[in-house]
N, CA and C of each residue as an Amber inpcrd file, in Angstrom:
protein
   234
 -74.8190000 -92.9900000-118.3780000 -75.8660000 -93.5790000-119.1780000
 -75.2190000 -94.4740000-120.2250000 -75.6430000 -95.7040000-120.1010000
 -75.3270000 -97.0230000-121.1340000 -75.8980000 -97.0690000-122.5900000
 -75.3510000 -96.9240000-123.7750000 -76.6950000 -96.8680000-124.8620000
 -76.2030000 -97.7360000-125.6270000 -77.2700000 -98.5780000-125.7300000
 -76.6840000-100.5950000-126.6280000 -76.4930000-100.2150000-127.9330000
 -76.7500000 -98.8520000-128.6250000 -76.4430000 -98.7210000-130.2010000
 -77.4150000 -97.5190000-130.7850000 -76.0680000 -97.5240000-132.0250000
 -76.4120000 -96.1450000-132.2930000 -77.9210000 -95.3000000-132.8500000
 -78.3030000 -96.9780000-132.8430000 -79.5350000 -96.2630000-133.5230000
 -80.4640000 -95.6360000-132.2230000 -80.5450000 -96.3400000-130.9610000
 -80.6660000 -95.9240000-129.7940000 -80.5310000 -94.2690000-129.2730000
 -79.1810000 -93.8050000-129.5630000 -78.5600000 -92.8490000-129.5160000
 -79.5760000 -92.0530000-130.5380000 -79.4840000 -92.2480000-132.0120000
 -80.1160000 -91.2750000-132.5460000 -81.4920000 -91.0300000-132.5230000
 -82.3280000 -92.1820000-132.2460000 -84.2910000 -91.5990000-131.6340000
 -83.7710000 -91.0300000-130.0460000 -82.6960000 -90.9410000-128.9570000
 -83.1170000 -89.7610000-128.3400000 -82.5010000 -88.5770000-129.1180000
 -81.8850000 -88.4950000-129.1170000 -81.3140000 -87.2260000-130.1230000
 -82.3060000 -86.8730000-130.9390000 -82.8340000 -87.1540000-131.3020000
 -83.7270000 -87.0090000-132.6900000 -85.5210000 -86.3910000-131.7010000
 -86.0230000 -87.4610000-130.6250000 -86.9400000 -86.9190000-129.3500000
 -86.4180000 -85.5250000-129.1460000 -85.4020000 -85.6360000-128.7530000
 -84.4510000 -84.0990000-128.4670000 -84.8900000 -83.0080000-128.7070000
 -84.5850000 -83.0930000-130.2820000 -84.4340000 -82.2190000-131.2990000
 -85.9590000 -81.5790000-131.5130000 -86.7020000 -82.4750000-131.4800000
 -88.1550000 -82.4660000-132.1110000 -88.6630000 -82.0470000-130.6240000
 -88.2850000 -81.2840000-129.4880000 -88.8110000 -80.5840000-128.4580000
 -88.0340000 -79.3580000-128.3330000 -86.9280000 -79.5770000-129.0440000
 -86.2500000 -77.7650000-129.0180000 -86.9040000 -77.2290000-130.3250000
 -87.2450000 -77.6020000-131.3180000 -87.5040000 -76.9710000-132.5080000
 -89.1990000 -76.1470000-132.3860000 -89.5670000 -75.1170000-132.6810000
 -90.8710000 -74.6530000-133.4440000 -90.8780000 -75.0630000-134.0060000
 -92.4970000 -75.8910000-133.7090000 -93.4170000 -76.5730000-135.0070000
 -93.4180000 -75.7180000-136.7410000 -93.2240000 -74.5040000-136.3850000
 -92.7930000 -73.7020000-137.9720000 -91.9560000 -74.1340000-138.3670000
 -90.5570000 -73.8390000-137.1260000 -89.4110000 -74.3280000-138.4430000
 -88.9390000 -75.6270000-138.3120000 -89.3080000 -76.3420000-137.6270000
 -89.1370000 -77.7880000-137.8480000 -88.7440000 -78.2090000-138.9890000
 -89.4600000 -78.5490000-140.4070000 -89.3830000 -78.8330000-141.5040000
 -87.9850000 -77.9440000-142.1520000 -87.8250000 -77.0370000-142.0010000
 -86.8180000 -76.2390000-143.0460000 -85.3750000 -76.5850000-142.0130000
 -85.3300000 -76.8250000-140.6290000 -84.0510000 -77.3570000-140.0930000
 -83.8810000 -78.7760000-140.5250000 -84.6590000 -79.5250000-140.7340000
 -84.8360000 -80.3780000-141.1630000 -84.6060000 -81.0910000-142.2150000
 -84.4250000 -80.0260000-143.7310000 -84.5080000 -79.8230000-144.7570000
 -83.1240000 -79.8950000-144.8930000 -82.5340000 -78.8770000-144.2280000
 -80.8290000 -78.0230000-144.0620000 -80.0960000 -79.2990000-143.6430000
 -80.5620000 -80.0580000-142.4120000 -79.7580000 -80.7350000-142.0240000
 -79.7770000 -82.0120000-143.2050000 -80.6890000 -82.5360000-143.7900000
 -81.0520000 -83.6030000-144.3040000 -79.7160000 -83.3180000-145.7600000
 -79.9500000 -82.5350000-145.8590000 -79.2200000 -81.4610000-147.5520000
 -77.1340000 -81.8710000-146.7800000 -77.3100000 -81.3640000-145.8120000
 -75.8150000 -81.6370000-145.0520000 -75.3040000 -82.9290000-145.0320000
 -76.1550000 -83.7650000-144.3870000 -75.8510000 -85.1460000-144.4270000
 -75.5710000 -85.7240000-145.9380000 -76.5000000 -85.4390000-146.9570000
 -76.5200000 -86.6590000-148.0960000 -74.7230000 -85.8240000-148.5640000
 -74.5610000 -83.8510000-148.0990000 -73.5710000 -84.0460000-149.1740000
 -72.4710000 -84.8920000-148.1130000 -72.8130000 -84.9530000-147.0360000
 -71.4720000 -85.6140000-145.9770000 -71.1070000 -86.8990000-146.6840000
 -72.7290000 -87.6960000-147.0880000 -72.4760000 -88.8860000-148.1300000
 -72.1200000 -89.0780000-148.9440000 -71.8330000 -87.7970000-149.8240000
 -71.5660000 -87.7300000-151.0930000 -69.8370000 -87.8140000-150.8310000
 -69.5320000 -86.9400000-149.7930000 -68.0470000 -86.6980000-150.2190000
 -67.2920000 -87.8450000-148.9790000 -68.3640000 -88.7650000-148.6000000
 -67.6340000 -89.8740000-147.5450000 -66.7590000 -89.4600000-146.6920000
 -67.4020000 -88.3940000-146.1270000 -67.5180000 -88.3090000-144.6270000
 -68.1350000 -88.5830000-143.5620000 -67.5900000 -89.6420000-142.6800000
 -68.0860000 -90.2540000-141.8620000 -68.1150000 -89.4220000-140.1980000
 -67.6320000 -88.7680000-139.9150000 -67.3750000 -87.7100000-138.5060000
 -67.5140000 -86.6090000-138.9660000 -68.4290000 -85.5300000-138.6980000
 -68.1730000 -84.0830000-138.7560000 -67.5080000 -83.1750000-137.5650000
 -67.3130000 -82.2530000-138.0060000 -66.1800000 -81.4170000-137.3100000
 -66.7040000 -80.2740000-137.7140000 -66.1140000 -79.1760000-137.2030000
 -66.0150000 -78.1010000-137.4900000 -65.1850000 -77.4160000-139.0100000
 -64.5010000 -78.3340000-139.2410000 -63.9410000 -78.1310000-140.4490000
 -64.6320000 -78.8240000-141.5210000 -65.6230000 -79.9120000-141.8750000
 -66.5870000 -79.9500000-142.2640000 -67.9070000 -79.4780000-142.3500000
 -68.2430000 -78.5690000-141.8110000 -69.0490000 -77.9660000-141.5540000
 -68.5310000 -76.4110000-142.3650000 -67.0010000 -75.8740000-142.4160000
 -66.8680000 -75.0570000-142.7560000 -66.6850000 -75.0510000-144.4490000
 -65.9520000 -76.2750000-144.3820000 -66.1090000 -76.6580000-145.9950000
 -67.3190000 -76.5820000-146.6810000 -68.2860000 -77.2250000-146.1670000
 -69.8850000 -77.5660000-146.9790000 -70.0670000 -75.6620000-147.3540000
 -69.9240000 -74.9780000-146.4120000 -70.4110000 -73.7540000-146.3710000
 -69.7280000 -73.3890000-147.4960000 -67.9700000 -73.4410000-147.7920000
 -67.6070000 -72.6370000-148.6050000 -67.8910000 -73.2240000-149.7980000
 -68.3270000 -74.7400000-149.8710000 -69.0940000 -74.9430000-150.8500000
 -70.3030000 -73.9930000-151.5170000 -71.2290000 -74.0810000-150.6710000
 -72.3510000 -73.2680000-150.6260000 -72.1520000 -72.2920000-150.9100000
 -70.6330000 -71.2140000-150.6830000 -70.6640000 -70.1300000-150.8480000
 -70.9530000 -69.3550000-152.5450000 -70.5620000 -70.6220000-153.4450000
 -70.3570000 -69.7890000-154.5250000 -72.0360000 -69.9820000-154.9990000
 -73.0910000 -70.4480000-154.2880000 -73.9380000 -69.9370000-154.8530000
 -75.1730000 -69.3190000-154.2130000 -75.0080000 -69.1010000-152.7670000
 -75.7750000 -68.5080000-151.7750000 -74.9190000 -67.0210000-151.2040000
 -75.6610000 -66.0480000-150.8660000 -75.7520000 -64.8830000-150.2390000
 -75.0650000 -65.0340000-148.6450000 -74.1390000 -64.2700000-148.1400000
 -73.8930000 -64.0820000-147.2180000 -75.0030000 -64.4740000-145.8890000
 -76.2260000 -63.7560000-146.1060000 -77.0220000 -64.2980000-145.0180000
 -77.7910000 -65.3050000-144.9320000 -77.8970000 -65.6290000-146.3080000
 -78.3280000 -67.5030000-145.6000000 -77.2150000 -68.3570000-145.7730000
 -75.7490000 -67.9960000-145.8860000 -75.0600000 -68.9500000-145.0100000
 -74.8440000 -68.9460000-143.7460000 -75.1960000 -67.6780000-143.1030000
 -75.2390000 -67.5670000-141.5830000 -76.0950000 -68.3590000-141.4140000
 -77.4810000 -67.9730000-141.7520000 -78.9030000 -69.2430000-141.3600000
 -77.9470000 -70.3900000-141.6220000 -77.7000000 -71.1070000-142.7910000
 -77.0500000 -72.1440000-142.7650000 -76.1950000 -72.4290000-141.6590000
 -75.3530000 -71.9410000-141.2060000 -74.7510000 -72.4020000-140.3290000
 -75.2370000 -72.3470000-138.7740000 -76.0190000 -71.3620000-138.6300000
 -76.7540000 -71.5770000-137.4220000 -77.6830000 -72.4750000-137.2430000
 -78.6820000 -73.0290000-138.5190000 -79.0520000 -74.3420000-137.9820000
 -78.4750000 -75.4110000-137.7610000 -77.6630000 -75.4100000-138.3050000
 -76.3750000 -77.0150000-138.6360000 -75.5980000 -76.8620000-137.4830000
 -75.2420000 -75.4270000-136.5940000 -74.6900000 -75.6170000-135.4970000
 -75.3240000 -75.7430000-134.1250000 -76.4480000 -74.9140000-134.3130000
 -77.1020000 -74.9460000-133.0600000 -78.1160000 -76.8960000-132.8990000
């Protein structure tokens, strides 16, 4: 499959997304991911990884509870 650009790429991804999600939690994955990205912007990161992903968390850690950094990370990963 050929895709002329990225913005291309991200409305299917994005179609995707918006057929795996419950209409419930739609909004709050939504929320999580949106919260991920601006800090990805903040700290000018352009590629995520797994080691970005682990950072944001231990960010998060000093002011969230053990189990909603699991939630956290299970929406941001799945």
């Amino acid at each position: 499959m050929d895709f002329s650009s990225e913005n291309e790429i991200d409305a299917i991804a994005s179609a995707a997304v918006s057929n795996l999600l419950p209409a419930k939690s739609r909004p709050q994955y939504e929320k999580t991911y949106l919260q991920f990205r601006q800090w990805c912007s903040m700290k000018k990161i352009d590629q995520v990884t797994e080691n970005v992903l682990l950072a944001y968390l231990e960010e998060k850690s000093t002011t969230l509870k053990p189990p909603t950094l699991w939630a956290l990370y299970a929406m941001l990963k799945g």
